[in-house]
N, C-alpha and C positions, 0 to 999 in steps of 0.2 A: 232682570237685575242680576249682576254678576254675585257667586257665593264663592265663598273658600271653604274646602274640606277640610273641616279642623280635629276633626277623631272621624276613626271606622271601625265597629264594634262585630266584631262574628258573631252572630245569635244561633244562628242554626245551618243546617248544609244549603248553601246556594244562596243565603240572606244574610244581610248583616245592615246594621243602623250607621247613616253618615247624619253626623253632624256637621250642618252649615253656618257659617256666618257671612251675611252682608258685607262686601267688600267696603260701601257707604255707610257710614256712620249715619248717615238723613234718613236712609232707607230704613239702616237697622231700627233707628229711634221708633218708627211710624208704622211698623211692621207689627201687626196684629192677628189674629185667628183665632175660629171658634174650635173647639172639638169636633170632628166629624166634616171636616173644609179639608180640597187637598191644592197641592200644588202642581204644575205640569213642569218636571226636570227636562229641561233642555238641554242637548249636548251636541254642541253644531257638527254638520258631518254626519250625525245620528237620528234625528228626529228630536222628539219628545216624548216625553211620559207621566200620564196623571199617575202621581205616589199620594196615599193617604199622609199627612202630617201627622206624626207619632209622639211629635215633646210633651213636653208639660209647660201650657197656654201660659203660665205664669213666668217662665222664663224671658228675656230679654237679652240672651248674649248669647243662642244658639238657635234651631230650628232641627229636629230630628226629621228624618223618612227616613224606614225600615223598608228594603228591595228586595224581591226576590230576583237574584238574574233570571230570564225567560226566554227575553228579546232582543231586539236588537239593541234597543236602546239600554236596558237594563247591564248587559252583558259588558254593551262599552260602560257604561258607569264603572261597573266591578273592577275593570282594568284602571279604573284612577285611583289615587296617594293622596292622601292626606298631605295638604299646601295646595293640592291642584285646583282650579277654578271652574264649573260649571255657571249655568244661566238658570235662575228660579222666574218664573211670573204666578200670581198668585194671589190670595188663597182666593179658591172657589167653590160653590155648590154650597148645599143647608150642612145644618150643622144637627145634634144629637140635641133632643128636646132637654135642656138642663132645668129652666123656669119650671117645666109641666112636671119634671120627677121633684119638684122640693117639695117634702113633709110626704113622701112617699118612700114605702118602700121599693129599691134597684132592684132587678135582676138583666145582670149582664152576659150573656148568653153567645160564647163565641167558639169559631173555631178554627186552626193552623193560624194564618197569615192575619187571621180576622180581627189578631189580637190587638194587632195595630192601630187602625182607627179610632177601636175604645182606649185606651193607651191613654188618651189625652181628659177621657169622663174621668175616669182613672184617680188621673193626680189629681182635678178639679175638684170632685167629689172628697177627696182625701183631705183638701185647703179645706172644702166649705164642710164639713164630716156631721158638723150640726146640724144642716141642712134638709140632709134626709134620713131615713129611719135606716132598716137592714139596709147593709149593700151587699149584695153576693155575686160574685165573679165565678162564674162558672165558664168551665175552657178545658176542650181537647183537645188533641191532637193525634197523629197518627200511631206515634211510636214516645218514650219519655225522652228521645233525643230531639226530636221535633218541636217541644215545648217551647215556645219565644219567651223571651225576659226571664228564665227560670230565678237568675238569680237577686230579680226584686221582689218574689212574692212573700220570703218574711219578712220585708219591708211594707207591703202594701196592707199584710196581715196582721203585723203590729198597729197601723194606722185606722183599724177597723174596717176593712176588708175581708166577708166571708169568703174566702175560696176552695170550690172545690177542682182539681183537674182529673180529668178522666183522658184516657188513652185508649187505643184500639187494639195494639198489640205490646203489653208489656215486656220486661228482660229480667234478667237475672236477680236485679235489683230493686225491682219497682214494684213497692207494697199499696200503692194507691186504685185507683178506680180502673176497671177494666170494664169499656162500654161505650155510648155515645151520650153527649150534651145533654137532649133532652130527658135522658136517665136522672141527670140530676137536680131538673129541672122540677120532676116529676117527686121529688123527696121534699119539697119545701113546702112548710106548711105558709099559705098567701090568703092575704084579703083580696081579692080580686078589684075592688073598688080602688083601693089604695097601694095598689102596684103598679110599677112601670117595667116592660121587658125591651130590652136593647139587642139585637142582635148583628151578627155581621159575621161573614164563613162563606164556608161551602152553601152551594144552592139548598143540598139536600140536605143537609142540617139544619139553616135556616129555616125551610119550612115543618120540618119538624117540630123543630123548639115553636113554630106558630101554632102548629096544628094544638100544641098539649099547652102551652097558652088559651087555648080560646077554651081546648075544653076544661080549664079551671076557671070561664067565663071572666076573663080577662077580657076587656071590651077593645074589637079590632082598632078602636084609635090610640089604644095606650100599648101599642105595639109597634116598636119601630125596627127599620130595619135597613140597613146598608150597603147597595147594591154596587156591583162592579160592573160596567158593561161595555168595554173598547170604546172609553172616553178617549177623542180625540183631540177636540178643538177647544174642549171646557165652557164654549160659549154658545151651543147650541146650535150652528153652522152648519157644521158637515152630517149630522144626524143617524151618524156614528150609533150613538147608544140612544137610540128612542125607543121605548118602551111604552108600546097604546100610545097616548096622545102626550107624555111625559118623553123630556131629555134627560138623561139621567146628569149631566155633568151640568147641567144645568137648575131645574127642578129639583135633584138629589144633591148628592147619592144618598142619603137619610130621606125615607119616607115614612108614612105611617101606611100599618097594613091596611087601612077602610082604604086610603087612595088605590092600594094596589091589588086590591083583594080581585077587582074582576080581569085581573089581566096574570095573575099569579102563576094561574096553572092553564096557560096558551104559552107552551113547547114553541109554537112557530114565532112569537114575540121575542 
């Protein structure tokens, strides 16, 4: 289905969030998704590309993806205007356990680009706020110029949102956390019972924040995590991104760690 680029946001070097709208009014109407679904932007001439959905689910009169140019496809994207028209098909792949985190305490556990994805728990969690107990947003990045959405987290923090950000390499100006993720992961006092941990980043972040999850006896099913793997065809097909006996654009990209625990740490997968 055709989209039109109706804003183009700079977030950070090399990314920036386009907002789409449905050239179809029928389409627009009928157009749904969960948190943690993505879409594959098409851009004839270029290919395609699975982008995570970034809005907020409750919106009905746009549709965010957050891109980092990389590729080929990405790269053409960057070269289009606001008014110009690309092709969405969509959404696909699971979505981020919402039902299983109510009356639990979150921890959302991400990093760089990762932020995106949860983006979408985000505002949902924010709507439903009574739903669940803490929520803590925890999020690095490289450097404080690297931070995505810097300018909604006193927004998200007025809404009750714990956040912590951490960084790798501070500046001049940054009196916040200098470390990684799971640092601050590692400072929260949790029920293990009644936690949920969300993750989505870097490979090697990700299984960090797992490793000091489990050893707060967080049980491998209440761990989720969202993988990226040269999704191609989004339907299972080309086998692109199969992981053990798992499609990710399929299957995923949201899994829970007991599915993936015996394939986690096989390099050659």
């Amino acid at each position: 289905h055709a989209v039109r680029i109706l804003a183009i946001q700079e977030e950070i070097p090399h990314t920036r969030t386009y907002e789409l709208a449905f050239t179809d009014p029928e389409v627009a109407a009928n157009f749904s998704f969960r948190p943690g679904q993505f879409n594959m932007l098409y851009l004839p001439g270029f290919g395609e590309s699975a982008i995570s959905i970034s809005s907020d689910p409750q919106r009905t009169d746009s549709l965010a993806h957050t891109v980092r140019a990389v590729g080929n496809v990405t790269q053409a994207l960057a070269g289009h205007d606001v008014g110009e028209e690309i092709l969405v098909r969509g959404p696909y792949g699971s979505s981020w356990p919402l039902e299983d985190c109510t009356g639990c305490d979150v921890v959302i556990a991400c990093g760089g680009l990762g932020l995106a994805p949860l983006r979408p728990v985000i505002h949902h969690m924010i709507h439903h706020r009574d739903d669940y107990r803490n929520v803590y947003l925890l999020y690095g990045a490289r450097t404080p110029g690297d931070l995505l959405y810097a300018d909604q987290y006193d927004g998200w923090s007025a809404a009750g949102i714990q956040m912590e950000t951490t960084v790798d390499t501070g500046d001049g100006s940054w009196q916040g956390n200098i470390g990684v993720v799971p640092m601050l992961l590692d400072r929260l006092r949790l029920n293990a019972d009644q936690t949920r941990v969300l993750t989505c980043g870097p490979a090697i972040m990700m299984r960090f924040v797992i490793f000091e999850a489990l050893s707060r006896q967080i049980p491998p099913r209440h761990i989720y995590l969202s993988l990226e793997r040269n999704m191609q065809c989004a339907v299972g097909f080309c086998g692109h991104c199969q992981l053990g006996p798992a499609f990710v654009c399929k299957d995923g990209p949201v899994f829970t760690f007991e599915r993936m625990e015996p394939y986690f740490h096989l390099e050659d997968l």
